[in-house]
C-alpha positions as CSV (number, residue, x, y, z in Angstrom):
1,X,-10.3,14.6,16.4
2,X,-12.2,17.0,14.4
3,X,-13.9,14.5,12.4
4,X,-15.1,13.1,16.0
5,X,-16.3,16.6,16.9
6,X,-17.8,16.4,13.3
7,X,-20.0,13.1,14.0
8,X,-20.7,14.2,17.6
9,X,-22.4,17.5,16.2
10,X,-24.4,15.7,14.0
11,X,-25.8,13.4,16.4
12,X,-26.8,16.3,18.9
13,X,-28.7,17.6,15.6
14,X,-30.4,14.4,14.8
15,X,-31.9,14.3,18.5
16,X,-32.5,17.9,18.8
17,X,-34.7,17.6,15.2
18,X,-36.3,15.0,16.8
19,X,-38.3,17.4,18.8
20,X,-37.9,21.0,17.1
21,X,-39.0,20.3,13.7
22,X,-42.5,19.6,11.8
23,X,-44.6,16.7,13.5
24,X,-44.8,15.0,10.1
25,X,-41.2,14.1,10.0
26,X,-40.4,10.4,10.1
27,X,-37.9,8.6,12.1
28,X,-37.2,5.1,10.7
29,X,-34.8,2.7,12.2
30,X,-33.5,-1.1,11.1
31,X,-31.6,-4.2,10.7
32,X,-29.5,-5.2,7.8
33,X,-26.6,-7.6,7.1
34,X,-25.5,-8.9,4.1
35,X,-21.8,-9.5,2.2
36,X,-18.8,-7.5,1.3
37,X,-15.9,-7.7,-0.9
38,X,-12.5,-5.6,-1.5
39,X,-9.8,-4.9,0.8
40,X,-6.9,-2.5,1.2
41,X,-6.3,-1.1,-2.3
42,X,-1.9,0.0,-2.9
43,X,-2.0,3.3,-4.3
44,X,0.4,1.7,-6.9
45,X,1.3,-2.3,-7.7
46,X,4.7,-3.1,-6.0
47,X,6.3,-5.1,-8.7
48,X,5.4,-8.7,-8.7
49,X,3.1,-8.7,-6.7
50,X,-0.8,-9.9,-6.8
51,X,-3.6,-10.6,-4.1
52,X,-6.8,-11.8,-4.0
53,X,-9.9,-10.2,-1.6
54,X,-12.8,-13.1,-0.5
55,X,-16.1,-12.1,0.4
56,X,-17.1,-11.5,3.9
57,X,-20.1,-10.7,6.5
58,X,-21.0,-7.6,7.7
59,X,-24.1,-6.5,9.7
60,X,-25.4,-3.6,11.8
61,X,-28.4,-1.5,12.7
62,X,-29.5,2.1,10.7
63,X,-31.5,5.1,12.0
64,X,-32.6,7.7,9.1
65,X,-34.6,10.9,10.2
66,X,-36.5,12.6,7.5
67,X,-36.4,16.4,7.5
68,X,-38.7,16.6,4.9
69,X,-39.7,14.5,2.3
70,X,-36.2,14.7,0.7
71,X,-33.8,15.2,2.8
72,X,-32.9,13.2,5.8
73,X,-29.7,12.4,8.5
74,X,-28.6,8.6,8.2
75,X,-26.4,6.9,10.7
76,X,-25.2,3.5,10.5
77,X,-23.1,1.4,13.0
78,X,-22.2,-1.9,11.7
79,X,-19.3,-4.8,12.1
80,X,-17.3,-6.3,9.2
81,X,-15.3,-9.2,8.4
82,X,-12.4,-9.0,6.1
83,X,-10.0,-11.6,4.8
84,X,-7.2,-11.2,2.4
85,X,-4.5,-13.6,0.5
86,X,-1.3,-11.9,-0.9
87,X,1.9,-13.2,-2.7
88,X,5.1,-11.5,-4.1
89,X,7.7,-12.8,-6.2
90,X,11.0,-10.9,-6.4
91,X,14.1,-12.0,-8.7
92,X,15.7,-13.3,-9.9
93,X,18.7,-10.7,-9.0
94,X,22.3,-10.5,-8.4
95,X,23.5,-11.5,-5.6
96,X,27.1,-12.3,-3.5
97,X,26.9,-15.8,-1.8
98,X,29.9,-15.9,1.0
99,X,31.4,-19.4,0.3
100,X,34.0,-20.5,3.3
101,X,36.6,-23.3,2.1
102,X,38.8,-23.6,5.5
103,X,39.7,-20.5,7.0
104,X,39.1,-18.7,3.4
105,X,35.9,-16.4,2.4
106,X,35.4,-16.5,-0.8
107,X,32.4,-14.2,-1.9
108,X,30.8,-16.0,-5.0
109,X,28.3,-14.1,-8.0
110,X,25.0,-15.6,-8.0
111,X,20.9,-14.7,-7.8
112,X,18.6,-15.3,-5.8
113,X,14.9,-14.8,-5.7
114,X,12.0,-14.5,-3.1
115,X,8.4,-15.5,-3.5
116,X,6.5,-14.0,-0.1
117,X,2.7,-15.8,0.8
118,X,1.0,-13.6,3.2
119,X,-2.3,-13.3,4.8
120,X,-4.5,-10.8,6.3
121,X,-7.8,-10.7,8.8
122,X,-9.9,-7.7,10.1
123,X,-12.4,-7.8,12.3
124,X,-13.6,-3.9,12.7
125,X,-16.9,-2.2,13.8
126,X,-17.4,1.2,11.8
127,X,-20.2,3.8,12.0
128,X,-21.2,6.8,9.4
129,X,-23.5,9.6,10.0
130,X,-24.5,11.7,6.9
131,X,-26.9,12.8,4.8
132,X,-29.5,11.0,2.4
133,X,-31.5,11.9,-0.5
134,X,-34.8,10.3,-2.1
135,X,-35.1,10.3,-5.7
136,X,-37.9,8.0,-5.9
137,X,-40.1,6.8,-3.7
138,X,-38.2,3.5,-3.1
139,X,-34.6,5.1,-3.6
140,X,-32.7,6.6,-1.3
141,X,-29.2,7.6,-2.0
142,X,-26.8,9.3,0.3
143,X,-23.2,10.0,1.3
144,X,-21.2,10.1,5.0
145,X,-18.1,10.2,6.4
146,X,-17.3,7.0,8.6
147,X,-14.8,6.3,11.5
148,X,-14.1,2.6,11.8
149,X,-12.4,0.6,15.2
150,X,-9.5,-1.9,14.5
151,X,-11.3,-4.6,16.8
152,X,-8.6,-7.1,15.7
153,X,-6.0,-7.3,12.9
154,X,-3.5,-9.5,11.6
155,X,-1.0,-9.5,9.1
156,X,1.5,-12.5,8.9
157,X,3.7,-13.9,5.9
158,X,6.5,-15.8,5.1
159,X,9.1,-15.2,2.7
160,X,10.6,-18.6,0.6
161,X,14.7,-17.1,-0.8
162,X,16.0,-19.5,-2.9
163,X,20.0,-18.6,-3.4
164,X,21.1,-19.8,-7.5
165,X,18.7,-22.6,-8.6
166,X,18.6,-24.2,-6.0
167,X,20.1,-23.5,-2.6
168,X,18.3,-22.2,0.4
169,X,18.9,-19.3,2.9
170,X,15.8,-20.4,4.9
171,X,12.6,-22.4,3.9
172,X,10.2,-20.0,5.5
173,X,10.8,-16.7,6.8
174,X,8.1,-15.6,8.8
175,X,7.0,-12.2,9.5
176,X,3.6,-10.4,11.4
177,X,3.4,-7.0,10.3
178,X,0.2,-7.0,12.9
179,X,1.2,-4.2,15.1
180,X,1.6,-2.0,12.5
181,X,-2.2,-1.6,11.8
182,X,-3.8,1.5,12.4
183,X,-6.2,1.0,14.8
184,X,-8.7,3.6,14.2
185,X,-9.7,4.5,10.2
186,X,-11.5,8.0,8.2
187,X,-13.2,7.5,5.1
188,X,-16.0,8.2,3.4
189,X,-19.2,5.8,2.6
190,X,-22.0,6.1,-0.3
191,X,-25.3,4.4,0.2
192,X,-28.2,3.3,-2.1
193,X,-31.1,1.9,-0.4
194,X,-34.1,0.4,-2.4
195,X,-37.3,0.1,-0.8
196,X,-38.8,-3.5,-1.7
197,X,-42.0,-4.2,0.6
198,X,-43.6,-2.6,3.6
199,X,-40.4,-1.9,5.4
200,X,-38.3,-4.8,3.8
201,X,-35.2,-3.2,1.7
202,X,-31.8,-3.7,0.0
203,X,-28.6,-1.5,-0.1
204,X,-25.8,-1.3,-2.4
205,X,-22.9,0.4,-0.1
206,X,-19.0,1.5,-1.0
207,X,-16.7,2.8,1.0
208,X,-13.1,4.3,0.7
209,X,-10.6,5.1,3.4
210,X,-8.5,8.1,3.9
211,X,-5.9,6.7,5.9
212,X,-3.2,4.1,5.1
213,X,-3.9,1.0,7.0
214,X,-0.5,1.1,8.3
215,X,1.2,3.3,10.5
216,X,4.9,5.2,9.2
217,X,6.6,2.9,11.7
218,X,5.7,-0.1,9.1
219,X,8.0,1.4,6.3
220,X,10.5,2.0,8.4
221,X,10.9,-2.1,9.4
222,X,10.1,-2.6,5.7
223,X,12.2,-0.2,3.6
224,X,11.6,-2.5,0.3
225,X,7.9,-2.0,-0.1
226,X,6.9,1.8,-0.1
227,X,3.2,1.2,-1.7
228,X,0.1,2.8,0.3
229,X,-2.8,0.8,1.3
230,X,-6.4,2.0,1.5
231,X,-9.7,-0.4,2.7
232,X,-12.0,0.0,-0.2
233,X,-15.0,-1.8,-0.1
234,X,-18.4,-3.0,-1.9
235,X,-21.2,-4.0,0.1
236,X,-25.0,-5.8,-1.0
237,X,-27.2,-6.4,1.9
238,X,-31.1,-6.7,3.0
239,X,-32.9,-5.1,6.0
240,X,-36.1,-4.1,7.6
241,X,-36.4,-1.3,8.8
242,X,-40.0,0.2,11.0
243,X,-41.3,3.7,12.0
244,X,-40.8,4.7,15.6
C-alpha cells in the first residue's frame, strides 16, 4: 500500500508542476509498442530443471514532464504478453513398488523417475512513474518503481513417472498451479529512450520484480520445489511521442 501512496504522490506532483513551475517547461506525451523477452527468473536452479522464455508484445502510452532541461517525471502504463515453456526431469531414485500376489503385499526395491512439461501465459497491464535524466540531447535515461495487474495467468503441467524401466504409475499427471499467481506485482524498471527524428524514438527498457510470482500457499501444495520466482524482463520498442 505504501508504494501505492508512493505513485499516487507523484502523480499529484506531476499535475501540480504542470501549473506552478517555469513556463518553459515541456510536457511531452506518446505511443510506443514493441517486443519483450525473459520471464520469471528462480532465485536458484531446482535440479534438473531448464525453461525456455519466447518473445512477446507489449505496448502502452508515456507522458514525461520536463522540470528543466535535465530533469523530468516519466510515467508509463503499458500491457504485456508473456509466454513460457518449462520441463523437469527428476530420477532416477529409489523407490518401493507395492506388488500384490493374492491376498499378499509384497513391497518390491525399484526407481522411478519423473520428467514434468509445463507451460506458462501472462497477460498483465503495469505502470511506472519515476524520474528521467538527459545526457544528450537524444538520450534520456531514467529509473521508476512499477506496480503491475495480473490480468490473466496460467500455469499448467503434467508430470510423466515412469516406475523401473518401464512401468507406469500414470501417463500424464496434470497439474494448474494458476491460482497461485500473485495478482498484483512491485518492481523496479530502467529506461533508455533515444531520440531518432522529430518526435519519432526508440527505447531499450528492463525491469525486475520484487515479489515472487507465487503466493506462500504455492509451496505449501508443492513442498518439493522451494526455488523463488521473479519476472525479469528486456524490452526494445519505437514510439512517437508530441508536445502538448
Amino acid at each position: 500500500m505504501n508504494f501505492i501512496k508512493f505513485c499516487f504522490a507523484l502523480l499529484i506532483l506531476l499535475l501540480w508542476g504542470g501549473s506552478s513551475l517555469l513556463s518553459q517547461n515541456t510536457f511531452l506525451t506518446g505511443v510506443y509498442g514493441g517486443l519483450k523477452y525473459g520471464g520469471p527468473l528462480p532465485d536458484h536452479k531446482p535440479s534438473g530443471s531448464s525453461g525456455k522464455a519466447k518473445i512477446g508484445p507489449h505496448a502502452g502510452i508515456m507522458a514525461c514532464y520536463y522540470l528543466n532541461k535535465k530533469w523530468a517525471i516519466q510515467s508509463r502504463l503499458f500491457y504485456s504478453y508473456t509466454d513460457i515453456k518449462y520441463n523437469q526431469h527428476t530420477g532416477p531414485r529409489d523407490t518401493l513398488y507395492p506388488l500384490h500376489m493374492g491376498d499378499s503385499l509384497f513391497m518390491i526395491p525399484t526407481s522411478y523417475q519423473s520428467n514434468v512439461s509445463g507451460r506458462m501465459k501472462f497477460h498483465s497491464l503495469s505502470l511506472t512513474i519515476g524520474g528521467s535524466y538527459k545526457i544528450f540531447r537524444f538520450l534520456d535515461i531514467g529509473l521508476a518503481p512499477y506496480i503491475s495487474f495480473l490480468i490473466y495467468g496460467k500455469d499448467t503441467l503434467s508430470n510423466h513417472v515412469i516406475v523401473g524401466s518401464s512401468a507406469y504409475i500414470d501417463d500424464r499427471i496434470r497439474q494448474d498451479n494458476s491460482s497461485f499467481f500473485r495478482s498484483v506485482d512491485f518492481g523496479l524498471y530502467f529506461h533508455a529512450d533515444f531520440e531518432i527524428f522529430r518526435g519519432l524514438y526508440a527505447s531499450v527498457n528492463a525491469s525486475r520484480s520484487f515479489l515472487n510470482i507465487y503466493a506462500d500457499e504455492y509451496y505449501k501444495a508443492n513442498t518439493a520445489n522451494n526455488a523463488k520466482f521473479y519476472h525479469t524482463y528486456f524490452y526494445m520498442s519505437l514510439g512517437y511521442r508530441f508536445i502538448l
